[in-house]
N, C-alpha and C positions, 0 to 999 in steps of 0.2 A: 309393427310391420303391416303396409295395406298387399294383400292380395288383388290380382287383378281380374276380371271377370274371365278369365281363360284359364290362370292357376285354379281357380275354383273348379271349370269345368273339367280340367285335366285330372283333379283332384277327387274327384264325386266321380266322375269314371271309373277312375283305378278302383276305390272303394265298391263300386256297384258289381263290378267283375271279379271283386273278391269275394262280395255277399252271396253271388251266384253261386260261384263254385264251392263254397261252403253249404247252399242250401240244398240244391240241387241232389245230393246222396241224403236227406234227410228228408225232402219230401219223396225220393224215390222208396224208400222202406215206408215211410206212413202211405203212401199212395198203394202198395203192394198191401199193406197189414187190410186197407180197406175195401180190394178186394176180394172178390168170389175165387177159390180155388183152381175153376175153368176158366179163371179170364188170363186171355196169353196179349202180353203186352212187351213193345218192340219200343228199342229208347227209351226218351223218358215216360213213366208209366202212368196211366191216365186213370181212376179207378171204374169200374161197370160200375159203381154204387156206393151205399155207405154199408158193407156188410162188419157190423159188431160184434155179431155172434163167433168172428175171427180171434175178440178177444177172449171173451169168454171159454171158448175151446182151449183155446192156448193155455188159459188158467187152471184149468180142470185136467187137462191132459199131463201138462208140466210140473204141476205141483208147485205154481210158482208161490204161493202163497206161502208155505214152507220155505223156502229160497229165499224170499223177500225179508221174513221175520229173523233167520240166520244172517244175513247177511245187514240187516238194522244193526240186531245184537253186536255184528262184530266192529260195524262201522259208528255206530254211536260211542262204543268204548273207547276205541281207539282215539277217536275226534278229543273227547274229552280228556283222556287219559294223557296221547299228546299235545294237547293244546296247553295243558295245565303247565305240564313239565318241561317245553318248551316256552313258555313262559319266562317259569322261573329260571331257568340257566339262560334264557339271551338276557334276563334282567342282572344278573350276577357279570355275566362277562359283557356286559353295553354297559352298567355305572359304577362296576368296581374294578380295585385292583388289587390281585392275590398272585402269590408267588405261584406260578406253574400254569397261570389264567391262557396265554396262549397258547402253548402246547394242549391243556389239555380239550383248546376249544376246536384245534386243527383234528385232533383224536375224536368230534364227536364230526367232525367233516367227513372222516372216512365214510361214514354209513351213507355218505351221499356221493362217493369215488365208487366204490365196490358194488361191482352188479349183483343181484339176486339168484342168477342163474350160477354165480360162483360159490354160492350158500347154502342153497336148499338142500344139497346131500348132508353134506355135516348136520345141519341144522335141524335136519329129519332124526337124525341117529340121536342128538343130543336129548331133543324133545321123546323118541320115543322110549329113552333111558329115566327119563322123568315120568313116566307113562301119560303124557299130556299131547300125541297124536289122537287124530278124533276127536278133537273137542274144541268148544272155541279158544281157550288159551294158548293152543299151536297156531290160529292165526293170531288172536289180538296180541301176544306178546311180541315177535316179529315186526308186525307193521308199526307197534306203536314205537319199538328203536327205531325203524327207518325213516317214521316221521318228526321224531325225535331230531335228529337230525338236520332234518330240512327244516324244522323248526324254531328251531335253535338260530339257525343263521339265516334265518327271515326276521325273526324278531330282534335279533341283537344287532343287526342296524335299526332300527327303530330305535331301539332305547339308547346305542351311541348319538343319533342323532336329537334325542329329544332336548327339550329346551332344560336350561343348567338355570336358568333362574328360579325356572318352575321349579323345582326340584330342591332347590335351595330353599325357595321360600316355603314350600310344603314343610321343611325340616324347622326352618325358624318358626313356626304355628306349633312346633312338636310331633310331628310324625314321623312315627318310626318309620325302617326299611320297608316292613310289608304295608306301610301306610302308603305310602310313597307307590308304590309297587300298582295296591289295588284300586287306592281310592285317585291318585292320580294320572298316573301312567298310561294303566291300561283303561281306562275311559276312555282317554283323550287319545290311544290308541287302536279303537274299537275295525276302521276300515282295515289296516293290518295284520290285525289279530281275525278278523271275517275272511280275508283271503287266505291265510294261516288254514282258518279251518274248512273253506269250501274246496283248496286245495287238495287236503288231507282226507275230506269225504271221497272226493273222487277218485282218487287214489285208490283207496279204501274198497270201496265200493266196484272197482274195476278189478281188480288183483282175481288171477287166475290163478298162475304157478303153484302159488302159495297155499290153496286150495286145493289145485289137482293133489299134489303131494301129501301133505297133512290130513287130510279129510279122506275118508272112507264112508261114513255112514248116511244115506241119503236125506234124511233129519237136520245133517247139519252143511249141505252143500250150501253154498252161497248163489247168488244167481248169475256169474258170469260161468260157473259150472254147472249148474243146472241146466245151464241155455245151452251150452257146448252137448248135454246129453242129450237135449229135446233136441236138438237140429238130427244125431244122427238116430233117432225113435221117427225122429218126422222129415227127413229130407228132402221128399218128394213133393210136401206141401208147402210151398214158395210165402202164401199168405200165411200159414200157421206162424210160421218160422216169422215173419218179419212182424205181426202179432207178440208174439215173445219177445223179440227183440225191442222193442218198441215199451213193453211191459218194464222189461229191465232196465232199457235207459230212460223212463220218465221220472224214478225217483230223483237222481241225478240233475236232470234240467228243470226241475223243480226246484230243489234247491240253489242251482245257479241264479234261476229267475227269481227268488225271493229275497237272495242277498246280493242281488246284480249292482245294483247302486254301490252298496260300500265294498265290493268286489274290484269293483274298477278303478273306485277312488284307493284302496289298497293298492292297486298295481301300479298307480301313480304317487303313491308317495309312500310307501310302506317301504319302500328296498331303495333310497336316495342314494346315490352313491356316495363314499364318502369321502 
């Protein structure tokens, strides 16, 4: 199909007005983090300077250091914990067949129907009956069924769709299921399985509710709570505040930009329809 020099310009427009309006709220907080306290700024925000010491403050004042190492703890388990186990059940229900296989894959659907906000009471009483409130086992157990979940049916298309020869011929060389699984599969599914888990970091990594509720002791706050407490300790300072915020989202777009490549070729052929 040839485009013509006007679909392209038509085309590079729309895109340009959409990069805008996405950048546009993200240089206005890095512009605000860098500056000075006293600088008052109308529209978009221009900075007085490079003032750093905004981060620094933010760090020292917020504790975010603390908040950062909590919320590593919670979100590296989780990543792994659901990445493993969703794995293995889209591998089960994308290349086998067992009696009760679709029903019970619609039952791991649910956790992706059912809002959070209908959970957290029950799921507070249950956990603090286990005495496992305050600690990180009241968040990572939680998130890692909800990514379970979405995990599950992100990967099990992938492995419906993967190739039947491939698969065959791995078994004629002699490889078992979990041969099949690790040494073929999930390699050659590697961009899938990367969106799987930058998906599930940021998740992770964002989750407030689930925080506010379960967590009490300032040790183990994670840092979309941490920042919710600095903003009202520091409301009045517009740069602290956007410093902190800034802190808290750069683990985040670090990680998108490091697995950005296989992120995107995941979004493009990870979920095929089928």
């Amino acid at each position: 199909m040839i485009t013509s020099a006007r679909e392209r310009f038509i085309t590079y427009a729309i895109l340009l007005v959409f990069v805008i309006v996405a950048l546009v709220p993200v240089w206005e907080i890095v512009a605000t983090a860098l500056s000075s306290s006293s600088a008052v700024n109308t529209g978009v925000p221009i900075p007085d300077g490079i003032h750093l010491h905004n981060f620094v403050d933010a760090w020292n004042r917020g504790h975010f250091g603390s908040y950062l190492r909590s919320s590593a703890i919670v979100a590296v388990t989780v990543v792994v914990a659901a990445g493993v186990f969703s794995t293995l059940a889209a591998y089960a229900f994308g290349t086998m067949r067992f009696p009760g296989s679709t029903v019970l894959f619609y039952l791991f659907l649910l956790g992706l129907t059912v809002p959070e906000e209908a959970l957290v009471i029950p799921l507070y009483y249950d956990l603090r009956g286990l005495s496992l409130t305050d600690t990180y086992w009241a968040l990572i157990l939680p998130q890692t069924a909800q990514s379970v979940a979405f995990g599950t049916f992100w990967m099990r298309t992938y492995f419906r769709n993967s190739s039947r020869s491939l698969i065959e011929a791995a078994r004629m060389d002699g490889a078992s299921s979990w041969g099949v699984l690790w040494r073929v599969l999930a390699p050659a599914g590697s961009p899938a399985i990367t969106t799987m888990v930058v998906v599930t970091f940021m998740w992770t990594w964002n989750e407030f509710l689930l925080a506010l509720v379960m967590v009490s002791s300032d040790s183990r706050r994670t840092v979309p709570l941490g920042l919710a407490f600095f903003q009202g300790a520091h409301s009045s300072d517009v740069s602290l505040l956007a410093a902190g915020a800034v802190l808290v989202a750069l683990p985040v777009v670090l990680v998108y930009l490091f697995f950005q490549r296989r992120f995107i070729e995941g979004m493009l052929t990870g979920a095929v329809k089928e």
